[in-house]
C-alpha positions as CSV (number, residue, x, y, z in Angstrom):
1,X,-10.2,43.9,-26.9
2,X,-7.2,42.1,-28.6
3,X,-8.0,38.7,-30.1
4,X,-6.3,35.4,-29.5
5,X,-3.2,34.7,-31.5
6,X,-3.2,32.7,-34.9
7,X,0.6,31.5,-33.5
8,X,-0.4,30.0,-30.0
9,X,0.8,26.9,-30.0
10,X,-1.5,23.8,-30.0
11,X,-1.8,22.1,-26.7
12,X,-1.0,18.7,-28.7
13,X,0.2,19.4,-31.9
14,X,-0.2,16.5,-34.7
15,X,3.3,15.7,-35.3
16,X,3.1,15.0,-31.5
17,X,-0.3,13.0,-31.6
18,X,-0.5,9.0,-31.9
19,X,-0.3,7.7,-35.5
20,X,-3.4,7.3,-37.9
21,X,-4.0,3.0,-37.1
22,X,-2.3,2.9,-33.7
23,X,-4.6,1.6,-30.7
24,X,-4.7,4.0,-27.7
25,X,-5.9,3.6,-24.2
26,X,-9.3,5.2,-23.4
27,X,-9.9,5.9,-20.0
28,X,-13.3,7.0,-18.9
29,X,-13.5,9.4,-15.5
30,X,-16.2,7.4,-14.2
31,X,-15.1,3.7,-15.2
32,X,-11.8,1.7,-14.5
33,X,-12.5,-0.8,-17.3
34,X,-9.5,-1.0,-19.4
35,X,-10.7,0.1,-22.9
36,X,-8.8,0.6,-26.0
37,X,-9.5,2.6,-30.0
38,X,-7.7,2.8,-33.0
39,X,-7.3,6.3,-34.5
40,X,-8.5,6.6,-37.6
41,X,-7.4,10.7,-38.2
42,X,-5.1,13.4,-36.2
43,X,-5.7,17.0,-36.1
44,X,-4.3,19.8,-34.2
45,X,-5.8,19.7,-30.6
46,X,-8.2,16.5,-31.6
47,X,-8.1,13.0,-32.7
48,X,-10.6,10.6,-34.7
49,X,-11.0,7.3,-33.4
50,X,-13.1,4.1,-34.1
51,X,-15.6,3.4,-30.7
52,X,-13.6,1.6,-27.9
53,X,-13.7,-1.9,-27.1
54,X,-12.8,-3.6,-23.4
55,X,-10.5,-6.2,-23.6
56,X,-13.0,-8.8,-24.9
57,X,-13.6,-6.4,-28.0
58,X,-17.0,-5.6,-27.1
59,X,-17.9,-2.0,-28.0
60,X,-18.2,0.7,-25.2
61,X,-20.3,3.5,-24.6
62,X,-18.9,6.7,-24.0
63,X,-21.0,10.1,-23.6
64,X,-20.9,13.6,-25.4
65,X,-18.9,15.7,-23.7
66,X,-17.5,13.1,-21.9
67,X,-14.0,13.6,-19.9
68,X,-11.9,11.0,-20.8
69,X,-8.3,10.1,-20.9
70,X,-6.1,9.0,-23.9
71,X,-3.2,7.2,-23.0
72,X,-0.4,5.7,-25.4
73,X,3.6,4.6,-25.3
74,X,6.2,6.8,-27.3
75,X,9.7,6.2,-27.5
76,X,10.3,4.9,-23.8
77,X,7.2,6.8,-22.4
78,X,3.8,6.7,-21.0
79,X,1.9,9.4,-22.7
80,X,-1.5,10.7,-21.2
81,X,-3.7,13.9,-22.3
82,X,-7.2,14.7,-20.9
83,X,-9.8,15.0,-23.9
84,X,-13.7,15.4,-24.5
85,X,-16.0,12.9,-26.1
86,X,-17.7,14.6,-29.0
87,X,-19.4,14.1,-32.4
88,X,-20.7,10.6,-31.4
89,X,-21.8,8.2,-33.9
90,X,-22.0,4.6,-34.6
91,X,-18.7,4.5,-36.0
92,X,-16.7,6.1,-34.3
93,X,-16.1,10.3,-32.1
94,X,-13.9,12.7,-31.6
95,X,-11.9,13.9,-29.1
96,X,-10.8,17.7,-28.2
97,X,-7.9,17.8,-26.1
98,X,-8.9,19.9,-23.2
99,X,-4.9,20.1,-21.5
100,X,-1.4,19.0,-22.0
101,X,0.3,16.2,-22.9
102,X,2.1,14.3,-19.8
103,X,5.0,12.2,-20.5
104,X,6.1,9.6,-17.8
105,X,9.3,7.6,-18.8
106,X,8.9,4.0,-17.5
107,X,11.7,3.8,-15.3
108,X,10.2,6.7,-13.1
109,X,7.1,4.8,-13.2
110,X,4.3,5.8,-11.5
111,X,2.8,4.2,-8.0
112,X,-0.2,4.2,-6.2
113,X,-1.3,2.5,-2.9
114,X,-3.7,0.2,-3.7
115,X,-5.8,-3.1,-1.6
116,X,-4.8,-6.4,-3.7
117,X,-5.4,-9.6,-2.8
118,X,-2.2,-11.1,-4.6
119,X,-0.7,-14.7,-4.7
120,X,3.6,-14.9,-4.3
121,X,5.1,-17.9,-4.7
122,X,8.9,-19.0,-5.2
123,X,10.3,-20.2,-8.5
124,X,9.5,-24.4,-8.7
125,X,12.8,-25.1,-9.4
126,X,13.8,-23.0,-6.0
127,X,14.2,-24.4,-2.3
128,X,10.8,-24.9,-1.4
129,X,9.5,-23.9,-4.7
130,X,5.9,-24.5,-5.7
131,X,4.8,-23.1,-2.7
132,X,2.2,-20.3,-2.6
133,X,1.4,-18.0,-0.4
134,X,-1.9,-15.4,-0.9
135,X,-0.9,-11.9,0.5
136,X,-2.0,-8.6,0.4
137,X,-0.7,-5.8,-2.0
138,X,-0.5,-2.7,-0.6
139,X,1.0,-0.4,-3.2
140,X,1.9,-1.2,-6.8
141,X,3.5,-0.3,-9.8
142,X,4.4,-1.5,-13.8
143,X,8.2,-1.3,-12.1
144,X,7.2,-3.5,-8.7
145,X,5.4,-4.1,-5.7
146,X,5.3,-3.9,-2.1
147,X,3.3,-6.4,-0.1
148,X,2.5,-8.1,3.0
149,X,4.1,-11.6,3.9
150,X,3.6,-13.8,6.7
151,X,7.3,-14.9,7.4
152,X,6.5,-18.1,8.7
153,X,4.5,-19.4,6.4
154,X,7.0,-17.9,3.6
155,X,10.1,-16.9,4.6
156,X,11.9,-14.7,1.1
157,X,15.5,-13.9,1.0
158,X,17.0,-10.6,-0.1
159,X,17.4,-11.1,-4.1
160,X,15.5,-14.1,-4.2
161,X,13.6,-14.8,-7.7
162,X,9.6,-15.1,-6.5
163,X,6.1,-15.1,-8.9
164,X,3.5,-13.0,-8.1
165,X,0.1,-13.2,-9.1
166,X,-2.5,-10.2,-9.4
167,X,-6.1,-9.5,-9.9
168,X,-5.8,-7.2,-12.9
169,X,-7.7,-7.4,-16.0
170,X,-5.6,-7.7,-19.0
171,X,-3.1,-9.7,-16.8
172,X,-2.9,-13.0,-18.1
173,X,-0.5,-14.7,-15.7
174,X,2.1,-13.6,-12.9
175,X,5.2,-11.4,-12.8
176,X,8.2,-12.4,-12.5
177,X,9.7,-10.4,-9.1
178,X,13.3,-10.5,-7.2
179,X,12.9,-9.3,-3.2
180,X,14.4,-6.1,-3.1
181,X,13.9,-5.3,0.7
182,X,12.6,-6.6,3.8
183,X,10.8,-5.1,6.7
184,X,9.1,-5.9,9.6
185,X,6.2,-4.6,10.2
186,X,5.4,-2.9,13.7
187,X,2.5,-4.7,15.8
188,X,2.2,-7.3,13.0
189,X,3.8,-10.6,12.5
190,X,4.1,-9.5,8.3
191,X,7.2,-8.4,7.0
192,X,6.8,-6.1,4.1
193,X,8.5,-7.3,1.3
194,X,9.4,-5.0,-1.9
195,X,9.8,-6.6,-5.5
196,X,10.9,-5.7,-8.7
197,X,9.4,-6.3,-11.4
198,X,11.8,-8.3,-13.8
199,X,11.6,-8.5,-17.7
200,X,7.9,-7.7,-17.3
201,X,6.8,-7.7,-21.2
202,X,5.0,-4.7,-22.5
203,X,1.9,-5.9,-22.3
204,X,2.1,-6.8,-19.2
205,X,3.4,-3.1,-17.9
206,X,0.3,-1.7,-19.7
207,X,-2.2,-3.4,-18.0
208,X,-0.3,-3.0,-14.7
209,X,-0.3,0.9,-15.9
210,X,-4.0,1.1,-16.4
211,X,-4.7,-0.2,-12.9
212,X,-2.3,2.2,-11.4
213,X,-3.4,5.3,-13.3
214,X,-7.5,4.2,-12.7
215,X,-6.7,4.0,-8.5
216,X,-5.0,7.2,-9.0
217,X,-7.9,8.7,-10.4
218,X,-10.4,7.3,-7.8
219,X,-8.3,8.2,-5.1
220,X,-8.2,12.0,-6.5
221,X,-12.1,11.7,-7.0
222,X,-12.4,10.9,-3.5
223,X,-10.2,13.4,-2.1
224,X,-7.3,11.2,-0.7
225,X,-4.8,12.5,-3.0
């Protein structure tokens, strides 16, 4: 029976791993808590990190053997790879990469359909401005959103600069938007209104990210993906 080959290549290699000190996303199958952990050392196929926090920086449990993913930024992308919890201690575990490496760059971001309560609002210095409106989000992404508006109590023009406000942990204000589209929806008085995103900071794209990627993986738990 022929053995495995010395040469196969890793499935994450550690000249293609995260740095030794950078903070990575953790993300937990059965939990959409945003969580973060430094890496403290990189090996082929697994990585050494410090336990996770939440967002508050308290510390997080995870499980042996665990299924969780890592996620990180490199050059431009959104980096993800599926891993398993193990070697728990106090101070820290390890995880074994279990797959691939999947690079998203951030312009082709990444969108699910999601059920937001959100908040839009024009600039104050606008026409009207100060004015806002709470409508539902019904699919989102770290580039922009497409939503619900009632046009008569808020009536948005194409390209017009607007605020929106999400529920999202890690969020800590709104996003600056500009109306992309307009269109009425059938058997409702909303028009649907798409925005982009505009000079969203980095931060702000992450946790948008880490909402996207956790209803993505509910959805796929729940087989409506």
């Amino acid at each position: 029976m022929a053995g495995t080959s010395s040469t196969a290549r890793a499935l994450l290699p550690a000249d293609e791993a995260p740095p030794t000190g950078s903070l990575v996303d953790v993300a937990p199958h059965r939990a959409h808590v945003p969580l973060t952990a430094r890496v403290v050392a990189v090996g082929a196929d697994r990585l050494v990190l410090e336990r996770p926090a939440d967002l508050l920086g308290a510390a997080s449990r995870l499980v042996e053997d665990e299924a969780v993913d890592l996620v990180w930024s490199e050059a431009g992308s959104v980096v993800g790879v599926p891993v398993l919890v193990r070697d728990l201690s106090d101070d820290g575990w390890t995880a074994v990469v279990t797959g691939a490496p999947q690079r998203v760059q951030r312009r082709e971001a990444v969108r699910a359909p999601v059920d937001l309560r959100g908040r839009i609002g024009r600039a104050a210095d606008a026409p009207g401005g100060g004015r806002v409106l709470e409508v539902v989000v019904e699919d989102l992404s770290e580039s922009g959103a497409r939503c619900l508006v009632d046009p008569v109590e808020l009536r948005l023009e194409q390209d017009e600069l607007v605020h929106l406000d999400l529920p999202l942990e890690g969020l800590p204000g709104p996003l600056a938007a500009r109306v992309v589209h307009r269109r009425y929806r059938h058997g409702t008085r909303a028009t649907l209104v798409g925005l982009r995103f505009e000079a969203t900071s980095a931060a702000d794209a992450d946790a948008v990210r880490r909402h996207v990627f956790a209803r993505l993986r509910e959805l796929r738990r729940r087989g409506a993906l």
